[in-house]
N, CA, C and O atoms as CSV, one atom per row, in Angstrom:
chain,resi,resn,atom,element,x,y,z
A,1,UNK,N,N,36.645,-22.681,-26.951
A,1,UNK,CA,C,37.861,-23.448,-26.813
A,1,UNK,C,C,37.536,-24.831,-26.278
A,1,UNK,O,O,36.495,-25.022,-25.648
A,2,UNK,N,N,38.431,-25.819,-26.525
A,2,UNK,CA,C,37.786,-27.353,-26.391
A,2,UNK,C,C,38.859,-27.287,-25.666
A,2,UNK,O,O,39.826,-26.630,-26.050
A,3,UNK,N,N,38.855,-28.163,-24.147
A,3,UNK,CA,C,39.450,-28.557,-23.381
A,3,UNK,C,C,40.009,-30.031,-23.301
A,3,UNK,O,O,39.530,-30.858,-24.076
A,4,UNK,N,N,40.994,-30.412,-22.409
A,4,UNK,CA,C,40.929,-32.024,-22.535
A,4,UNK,C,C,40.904,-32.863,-21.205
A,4,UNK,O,O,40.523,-32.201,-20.240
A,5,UNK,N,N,41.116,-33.731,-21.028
A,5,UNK,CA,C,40.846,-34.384,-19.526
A,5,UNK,C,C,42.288,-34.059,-19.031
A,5,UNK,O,O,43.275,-34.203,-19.752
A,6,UNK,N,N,42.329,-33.681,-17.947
A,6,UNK,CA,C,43.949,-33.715,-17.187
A,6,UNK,C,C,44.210,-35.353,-17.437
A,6,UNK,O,O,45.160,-35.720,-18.130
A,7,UNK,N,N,43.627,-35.954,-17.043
A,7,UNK,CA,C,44.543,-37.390,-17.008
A,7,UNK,C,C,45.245,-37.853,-18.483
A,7,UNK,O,O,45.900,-38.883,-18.641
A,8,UNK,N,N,44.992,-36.990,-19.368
A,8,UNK,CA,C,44.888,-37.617,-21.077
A,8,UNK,C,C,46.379,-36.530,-21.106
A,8,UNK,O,O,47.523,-36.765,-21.495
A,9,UNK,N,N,45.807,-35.399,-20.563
A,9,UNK,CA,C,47.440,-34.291,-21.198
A,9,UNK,C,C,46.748,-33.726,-22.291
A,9,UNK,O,O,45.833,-34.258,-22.919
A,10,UNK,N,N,47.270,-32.560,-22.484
A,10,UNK,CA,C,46.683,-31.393,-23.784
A,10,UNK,C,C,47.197,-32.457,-25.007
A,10,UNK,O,O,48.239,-33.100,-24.882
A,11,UNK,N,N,46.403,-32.547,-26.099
A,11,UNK,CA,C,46.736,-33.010,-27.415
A,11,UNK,C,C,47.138,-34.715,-26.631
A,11,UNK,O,O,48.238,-35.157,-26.963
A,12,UNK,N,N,46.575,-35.306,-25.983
A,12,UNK,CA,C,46.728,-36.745,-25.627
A,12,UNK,C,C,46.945,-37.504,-27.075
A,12,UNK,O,O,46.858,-37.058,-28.219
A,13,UNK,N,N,47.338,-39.136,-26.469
A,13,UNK,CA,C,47.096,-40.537,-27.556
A,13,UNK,C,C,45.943,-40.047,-28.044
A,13,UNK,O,O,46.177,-40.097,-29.251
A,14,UNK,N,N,45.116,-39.713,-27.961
A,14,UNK,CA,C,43.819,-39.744,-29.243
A,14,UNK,C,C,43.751,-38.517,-29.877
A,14,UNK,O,O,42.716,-38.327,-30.515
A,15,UNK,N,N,44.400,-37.823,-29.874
A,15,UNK,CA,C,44.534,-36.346,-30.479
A,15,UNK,C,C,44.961,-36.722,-31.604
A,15,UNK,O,O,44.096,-36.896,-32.463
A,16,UNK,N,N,46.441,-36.977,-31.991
A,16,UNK,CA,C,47.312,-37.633,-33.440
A,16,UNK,C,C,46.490,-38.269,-33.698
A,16,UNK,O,O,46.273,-37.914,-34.856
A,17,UNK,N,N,45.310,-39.539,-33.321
A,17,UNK,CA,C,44.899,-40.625,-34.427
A,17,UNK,C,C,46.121,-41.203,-35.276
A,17,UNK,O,O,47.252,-41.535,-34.920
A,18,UNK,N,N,45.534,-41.208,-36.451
A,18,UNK,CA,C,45.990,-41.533,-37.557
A,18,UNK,C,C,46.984,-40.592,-37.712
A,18,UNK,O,O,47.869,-41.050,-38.435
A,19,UNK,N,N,47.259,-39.244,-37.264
A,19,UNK,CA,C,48.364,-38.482,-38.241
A,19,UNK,C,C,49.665,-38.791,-37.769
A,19,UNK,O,O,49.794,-39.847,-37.149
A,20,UNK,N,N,50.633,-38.081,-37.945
A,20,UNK,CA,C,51.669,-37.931,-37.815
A,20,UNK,C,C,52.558,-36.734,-38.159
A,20,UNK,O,O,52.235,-35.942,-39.044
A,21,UNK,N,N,53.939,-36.588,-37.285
A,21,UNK,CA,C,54.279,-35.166,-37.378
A,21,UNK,C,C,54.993,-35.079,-38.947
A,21,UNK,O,O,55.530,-36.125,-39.311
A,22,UNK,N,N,55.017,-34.509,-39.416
A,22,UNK,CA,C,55.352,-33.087,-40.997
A,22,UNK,C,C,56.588,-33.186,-41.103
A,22,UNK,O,O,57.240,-33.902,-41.863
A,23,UNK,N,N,57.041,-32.207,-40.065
A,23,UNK,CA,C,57.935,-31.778,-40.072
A,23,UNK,C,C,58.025,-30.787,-38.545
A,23,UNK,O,O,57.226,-30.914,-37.617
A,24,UNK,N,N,59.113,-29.869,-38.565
A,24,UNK,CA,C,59.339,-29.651,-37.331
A,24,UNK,C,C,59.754,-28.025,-37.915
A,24,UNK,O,O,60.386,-27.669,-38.909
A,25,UNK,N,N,59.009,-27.159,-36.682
A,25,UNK,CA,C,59.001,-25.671,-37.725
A,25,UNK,C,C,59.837,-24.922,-36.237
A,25,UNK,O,O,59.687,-25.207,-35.049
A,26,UNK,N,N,60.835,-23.770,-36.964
A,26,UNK,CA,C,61.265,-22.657,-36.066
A,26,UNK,C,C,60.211,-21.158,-36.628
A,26,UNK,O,O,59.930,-20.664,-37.720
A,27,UNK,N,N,59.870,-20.842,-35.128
A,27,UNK,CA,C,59.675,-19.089,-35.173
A,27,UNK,C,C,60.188,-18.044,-35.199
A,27,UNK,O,O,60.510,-17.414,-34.192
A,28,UNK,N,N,60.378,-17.620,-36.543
A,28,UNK,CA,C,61.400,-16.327,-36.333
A,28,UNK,C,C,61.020,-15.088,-35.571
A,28,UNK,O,O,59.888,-15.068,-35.086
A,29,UNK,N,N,61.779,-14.091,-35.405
A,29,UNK,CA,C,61.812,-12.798,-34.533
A,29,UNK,C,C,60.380,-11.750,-34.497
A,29,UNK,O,O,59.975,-10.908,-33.696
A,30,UNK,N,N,59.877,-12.288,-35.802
A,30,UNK,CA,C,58.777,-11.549,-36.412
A,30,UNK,C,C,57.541,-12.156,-36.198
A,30,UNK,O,O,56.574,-11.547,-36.655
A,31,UNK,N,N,57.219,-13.781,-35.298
A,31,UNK,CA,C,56.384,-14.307,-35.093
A,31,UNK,C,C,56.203,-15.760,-36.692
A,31,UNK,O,O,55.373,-16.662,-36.801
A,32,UNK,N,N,57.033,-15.481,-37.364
A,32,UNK,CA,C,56.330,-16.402,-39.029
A,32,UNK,C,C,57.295,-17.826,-38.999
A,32,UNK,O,O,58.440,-18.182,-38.723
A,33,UNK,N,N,56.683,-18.082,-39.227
A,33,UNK,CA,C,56.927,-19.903,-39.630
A,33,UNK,C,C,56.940,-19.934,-41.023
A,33,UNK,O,O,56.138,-19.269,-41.678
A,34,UNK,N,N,57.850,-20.705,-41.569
A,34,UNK,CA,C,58.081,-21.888,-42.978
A,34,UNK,C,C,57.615,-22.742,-43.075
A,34,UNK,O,O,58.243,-23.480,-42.315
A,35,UNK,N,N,56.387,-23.647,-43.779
A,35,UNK,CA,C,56.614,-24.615,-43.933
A,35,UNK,C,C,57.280,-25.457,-45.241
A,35,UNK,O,O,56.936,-25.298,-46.412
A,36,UNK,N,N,57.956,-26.067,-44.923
A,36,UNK,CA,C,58.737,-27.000,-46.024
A,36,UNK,C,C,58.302,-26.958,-47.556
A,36,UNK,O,O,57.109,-27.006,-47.857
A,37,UNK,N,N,59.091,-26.887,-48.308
A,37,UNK,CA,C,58.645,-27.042,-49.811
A,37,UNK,C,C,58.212,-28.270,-49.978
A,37,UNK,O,O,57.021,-28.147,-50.263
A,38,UNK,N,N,58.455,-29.241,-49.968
A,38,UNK,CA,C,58.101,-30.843,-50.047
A,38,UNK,C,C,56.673,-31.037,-48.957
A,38,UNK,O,O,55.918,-31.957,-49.272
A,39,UNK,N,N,56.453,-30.551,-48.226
A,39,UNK,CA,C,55.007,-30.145,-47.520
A,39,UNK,C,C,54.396,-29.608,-48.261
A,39,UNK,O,O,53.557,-30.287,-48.853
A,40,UNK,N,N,54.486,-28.381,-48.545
A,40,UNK,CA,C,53.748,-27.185,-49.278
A,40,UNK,C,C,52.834,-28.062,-50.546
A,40,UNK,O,O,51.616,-28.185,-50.673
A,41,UNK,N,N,53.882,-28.554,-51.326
A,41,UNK,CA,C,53.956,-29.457,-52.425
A,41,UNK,C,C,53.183,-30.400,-52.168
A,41,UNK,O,O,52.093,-30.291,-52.731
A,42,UNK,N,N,53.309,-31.269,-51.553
A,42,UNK,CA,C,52.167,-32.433,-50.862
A,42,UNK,C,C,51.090,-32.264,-50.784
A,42,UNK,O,O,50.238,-32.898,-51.406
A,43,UNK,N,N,50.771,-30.846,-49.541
A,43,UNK,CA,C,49.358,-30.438,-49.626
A,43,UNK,C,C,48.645,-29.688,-50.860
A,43,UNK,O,O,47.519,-29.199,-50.951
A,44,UNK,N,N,49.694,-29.773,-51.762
A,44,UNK,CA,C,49.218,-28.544,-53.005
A,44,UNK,C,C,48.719,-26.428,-52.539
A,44,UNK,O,O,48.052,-25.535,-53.061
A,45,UNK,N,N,49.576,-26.611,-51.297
A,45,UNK,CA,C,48.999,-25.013,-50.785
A,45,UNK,C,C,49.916,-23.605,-51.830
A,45,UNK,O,O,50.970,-23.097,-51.447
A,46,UNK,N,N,49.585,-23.427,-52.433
A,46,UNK,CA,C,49.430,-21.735,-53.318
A,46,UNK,C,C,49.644,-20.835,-52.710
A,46,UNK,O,O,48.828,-20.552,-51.832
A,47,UNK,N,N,50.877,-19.948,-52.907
A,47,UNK,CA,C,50.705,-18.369,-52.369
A,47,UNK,C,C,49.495,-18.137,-52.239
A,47,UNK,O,O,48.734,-18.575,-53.102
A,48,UNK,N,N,49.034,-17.472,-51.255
A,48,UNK,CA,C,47.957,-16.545,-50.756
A,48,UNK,C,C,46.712,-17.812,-50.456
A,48,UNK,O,O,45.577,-17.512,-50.085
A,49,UNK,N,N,46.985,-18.673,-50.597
A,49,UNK,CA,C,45.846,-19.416,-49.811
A,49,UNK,C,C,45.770,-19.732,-47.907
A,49,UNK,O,O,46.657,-19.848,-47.061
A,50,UNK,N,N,44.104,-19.786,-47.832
A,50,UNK,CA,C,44.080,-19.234,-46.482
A,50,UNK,C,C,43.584,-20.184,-45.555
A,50,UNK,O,O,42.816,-21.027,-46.018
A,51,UNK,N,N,43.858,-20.232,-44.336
A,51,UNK,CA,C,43.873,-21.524,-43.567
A,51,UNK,C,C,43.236,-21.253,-42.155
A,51,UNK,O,O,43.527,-20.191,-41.605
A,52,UNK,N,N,42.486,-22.032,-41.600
A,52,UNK,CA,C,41.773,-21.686,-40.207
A,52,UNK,C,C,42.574,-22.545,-39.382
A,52,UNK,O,O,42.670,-23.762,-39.543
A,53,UNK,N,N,43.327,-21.658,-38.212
A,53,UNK,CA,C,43.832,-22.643,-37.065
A,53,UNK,C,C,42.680,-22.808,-35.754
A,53,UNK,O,O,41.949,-22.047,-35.121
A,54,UNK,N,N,42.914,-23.893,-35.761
A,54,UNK,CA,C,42.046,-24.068,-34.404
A,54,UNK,C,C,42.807,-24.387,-33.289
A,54,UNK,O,O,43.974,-24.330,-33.676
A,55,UNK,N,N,42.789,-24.619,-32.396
A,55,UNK,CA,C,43.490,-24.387,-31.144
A,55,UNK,C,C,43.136,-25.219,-29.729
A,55,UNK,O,O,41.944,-25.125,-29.440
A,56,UNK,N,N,43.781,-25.859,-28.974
A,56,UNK,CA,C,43.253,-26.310,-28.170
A,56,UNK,C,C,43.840,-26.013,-26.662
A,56,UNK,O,O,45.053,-25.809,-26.611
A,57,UNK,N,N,43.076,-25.966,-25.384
A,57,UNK,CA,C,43.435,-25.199,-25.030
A,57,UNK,C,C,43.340,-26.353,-23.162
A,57,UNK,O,O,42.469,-27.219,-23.083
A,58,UNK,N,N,44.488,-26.078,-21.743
A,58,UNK,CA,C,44.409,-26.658,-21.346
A,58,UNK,C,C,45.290,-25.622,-20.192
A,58,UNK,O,O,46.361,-25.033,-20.342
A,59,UNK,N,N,44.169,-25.693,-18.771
A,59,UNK,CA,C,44.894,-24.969,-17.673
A,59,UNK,C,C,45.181,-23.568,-18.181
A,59,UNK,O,O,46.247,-23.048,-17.851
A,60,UNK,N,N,44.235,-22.841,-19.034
A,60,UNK,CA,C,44.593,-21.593,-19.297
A,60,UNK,C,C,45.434,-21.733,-20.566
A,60,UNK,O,O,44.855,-21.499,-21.626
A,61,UNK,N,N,46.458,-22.012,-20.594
A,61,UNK,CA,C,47.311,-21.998,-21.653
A,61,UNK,C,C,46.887,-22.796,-22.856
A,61,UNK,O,O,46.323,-23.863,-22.613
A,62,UNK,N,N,47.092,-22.405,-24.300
A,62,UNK,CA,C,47.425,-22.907,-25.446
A,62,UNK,C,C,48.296,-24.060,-25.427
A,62,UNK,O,O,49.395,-24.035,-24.873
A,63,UNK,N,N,47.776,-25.183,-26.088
A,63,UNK,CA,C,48.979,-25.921,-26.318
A,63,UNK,C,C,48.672,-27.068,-26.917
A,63,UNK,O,O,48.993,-28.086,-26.305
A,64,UNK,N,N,47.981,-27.223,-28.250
A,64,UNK,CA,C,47.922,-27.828,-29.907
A,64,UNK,C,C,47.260,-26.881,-30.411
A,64,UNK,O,O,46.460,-26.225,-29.744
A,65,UNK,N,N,47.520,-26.652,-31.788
A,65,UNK,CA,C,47.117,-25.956,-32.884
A,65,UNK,C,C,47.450,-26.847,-34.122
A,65,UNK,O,O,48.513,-27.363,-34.468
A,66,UNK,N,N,45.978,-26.865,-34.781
A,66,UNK,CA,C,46.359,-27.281,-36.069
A,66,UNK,C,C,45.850,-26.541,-37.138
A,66,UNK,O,O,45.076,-25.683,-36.712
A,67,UNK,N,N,46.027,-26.513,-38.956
A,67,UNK,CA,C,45.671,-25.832,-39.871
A,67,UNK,C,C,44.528,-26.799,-40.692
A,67,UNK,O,O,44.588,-28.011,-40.894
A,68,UNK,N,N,43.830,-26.166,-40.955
A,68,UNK,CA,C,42.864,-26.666,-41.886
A,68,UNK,C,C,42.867,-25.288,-42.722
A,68,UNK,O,O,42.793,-24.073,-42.541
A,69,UNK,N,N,43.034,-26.501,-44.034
A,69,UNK,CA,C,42.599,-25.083,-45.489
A,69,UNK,C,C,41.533,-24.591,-45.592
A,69,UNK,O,O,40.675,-25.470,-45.513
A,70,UNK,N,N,41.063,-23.491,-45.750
A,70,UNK,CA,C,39.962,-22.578,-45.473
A,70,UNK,C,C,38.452,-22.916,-46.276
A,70,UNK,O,O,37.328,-22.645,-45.852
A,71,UNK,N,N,38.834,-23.628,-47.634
A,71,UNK,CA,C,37.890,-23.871,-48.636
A,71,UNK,C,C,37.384,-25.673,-47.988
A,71,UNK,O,O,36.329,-26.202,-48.340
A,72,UNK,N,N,38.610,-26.489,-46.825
A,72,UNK,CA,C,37.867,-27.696,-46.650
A,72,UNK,C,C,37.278,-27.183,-45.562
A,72,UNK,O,O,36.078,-27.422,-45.430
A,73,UNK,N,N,37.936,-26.403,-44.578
A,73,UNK,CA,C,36.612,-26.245,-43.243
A,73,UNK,C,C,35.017,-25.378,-43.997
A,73,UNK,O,O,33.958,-25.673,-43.443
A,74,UNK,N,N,34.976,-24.695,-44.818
A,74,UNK,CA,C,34.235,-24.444,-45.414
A,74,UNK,C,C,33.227,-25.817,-46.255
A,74,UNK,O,O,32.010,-25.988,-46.181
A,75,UNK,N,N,33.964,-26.403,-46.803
A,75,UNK,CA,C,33.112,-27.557,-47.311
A,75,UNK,C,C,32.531,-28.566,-46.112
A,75,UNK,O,O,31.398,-29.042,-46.193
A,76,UNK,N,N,33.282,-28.800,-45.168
A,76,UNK,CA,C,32.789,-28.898,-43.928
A,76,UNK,C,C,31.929,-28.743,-43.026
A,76,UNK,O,O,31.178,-29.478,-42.384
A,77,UNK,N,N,32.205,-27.439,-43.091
A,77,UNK,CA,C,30.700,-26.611,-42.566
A,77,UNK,C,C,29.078,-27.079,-43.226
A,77,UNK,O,O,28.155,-27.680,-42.675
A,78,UNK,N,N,29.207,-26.499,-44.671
A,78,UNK,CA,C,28.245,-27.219,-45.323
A,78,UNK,C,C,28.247,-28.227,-45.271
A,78,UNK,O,O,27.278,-28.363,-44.525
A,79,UNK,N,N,28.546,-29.110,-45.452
A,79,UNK,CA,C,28.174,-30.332,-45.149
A,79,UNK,C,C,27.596,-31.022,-43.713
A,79,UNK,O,O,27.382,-32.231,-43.615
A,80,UNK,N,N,27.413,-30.198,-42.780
A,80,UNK,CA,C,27.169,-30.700,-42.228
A,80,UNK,C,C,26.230,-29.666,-41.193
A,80,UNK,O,O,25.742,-29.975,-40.106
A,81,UNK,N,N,26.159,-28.465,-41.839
A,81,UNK,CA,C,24.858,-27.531,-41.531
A,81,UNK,C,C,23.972,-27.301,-42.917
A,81,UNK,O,O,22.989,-26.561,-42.956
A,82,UNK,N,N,24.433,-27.985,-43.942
A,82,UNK,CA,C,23.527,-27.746,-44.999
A,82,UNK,C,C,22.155,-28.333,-44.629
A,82,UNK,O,O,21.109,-27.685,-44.571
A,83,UNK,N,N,22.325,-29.877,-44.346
A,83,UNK,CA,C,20.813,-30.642,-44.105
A,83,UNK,C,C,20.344,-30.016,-42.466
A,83,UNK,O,O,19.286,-30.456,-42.017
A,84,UNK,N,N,20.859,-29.359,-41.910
A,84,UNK,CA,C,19.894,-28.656,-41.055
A,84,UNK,C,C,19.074,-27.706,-41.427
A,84,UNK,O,O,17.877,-27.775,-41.146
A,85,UNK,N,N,19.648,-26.579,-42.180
A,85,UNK,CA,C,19.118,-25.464,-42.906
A,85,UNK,C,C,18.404,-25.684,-43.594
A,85,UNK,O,O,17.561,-24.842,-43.904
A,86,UNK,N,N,18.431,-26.883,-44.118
A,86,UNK,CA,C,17.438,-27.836,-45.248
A,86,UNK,C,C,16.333,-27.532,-45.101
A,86,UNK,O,O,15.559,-26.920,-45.839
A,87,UNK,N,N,16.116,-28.344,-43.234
A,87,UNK,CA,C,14.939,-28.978,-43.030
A,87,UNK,C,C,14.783,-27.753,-42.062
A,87,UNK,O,O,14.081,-28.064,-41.100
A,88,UNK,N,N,15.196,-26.538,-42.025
A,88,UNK,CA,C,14.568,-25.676,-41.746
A,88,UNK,C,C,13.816,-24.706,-42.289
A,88,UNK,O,O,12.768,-24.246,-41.836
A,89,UNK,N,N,14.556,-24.314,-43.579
A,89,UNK,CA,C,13.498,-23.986,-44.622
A,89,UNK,C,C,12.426,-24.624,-44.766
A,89,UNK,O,O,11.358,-24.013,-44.782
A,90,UNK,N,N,12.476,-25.861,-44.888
A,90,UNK,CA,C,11.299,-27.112,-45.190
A,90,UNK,C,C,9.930,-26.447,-43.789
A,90,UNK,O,O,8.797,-26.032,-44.035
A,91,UNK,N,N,10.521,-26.558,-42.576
A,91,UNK,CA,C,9.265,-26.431,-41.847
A,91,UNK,C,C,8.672,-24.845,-41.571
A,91,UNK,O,O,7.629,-24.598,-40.967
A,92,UNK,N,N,9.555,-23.885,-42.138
A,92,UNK,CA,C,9.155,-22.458,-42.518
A,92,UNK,C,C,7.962,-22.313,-43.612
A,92,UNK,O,O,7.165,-21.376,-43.580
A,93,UNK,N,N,7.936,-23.222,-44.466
A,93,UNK,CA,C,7.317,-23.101,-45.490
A,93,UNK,C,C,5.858,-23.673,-45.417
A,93,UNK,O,O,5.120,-23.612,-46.401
């Protein structure tokens, strides 16, 4: 879990950057969220596609979560443990 400075506040000014909020979601009784058709649509997300939340965490408690689609944190990953693995094969050999 990634923490943040007390003086900044969980999800501080440098957390958003560049983004900005979506939209604004209710939790129903069952724990599930909607997101918006005109979202959905935007991001191009498909029934049954799958998403990694990450979470950030401050004084014990939860408090930002965001979604990344499962196939970009994946391209992600590789990209940026591929050239390690690279050059680890490389000095195995």
């Amino acid at each position: 879990m990634v923490t943040t400075n007390k003086t900044e506040g969980c999800c501080g000014p440098g957390f958003l950057g560049g983004g900005r909020i979506e939209a604004l979601l209710s939790v129903d009784e069952r724990g599930q969220m909607v997101l918006p058709k005109e979202l959905r649509d935007k991001a191009n997300i498909k029934p049954g596609e799958k998403f990694a939340l990450m979470s950030w965490e401050q004084e014990g408690k939860l408090c930002c979560m965001v979604l990344i689609k499962a196939e970009e944190l994946a391209r992600m990953a590789k990209s940026l443990l591929g050239p390690i693995f690279s050059e680890i094969i490389k000095e195995t050999k």
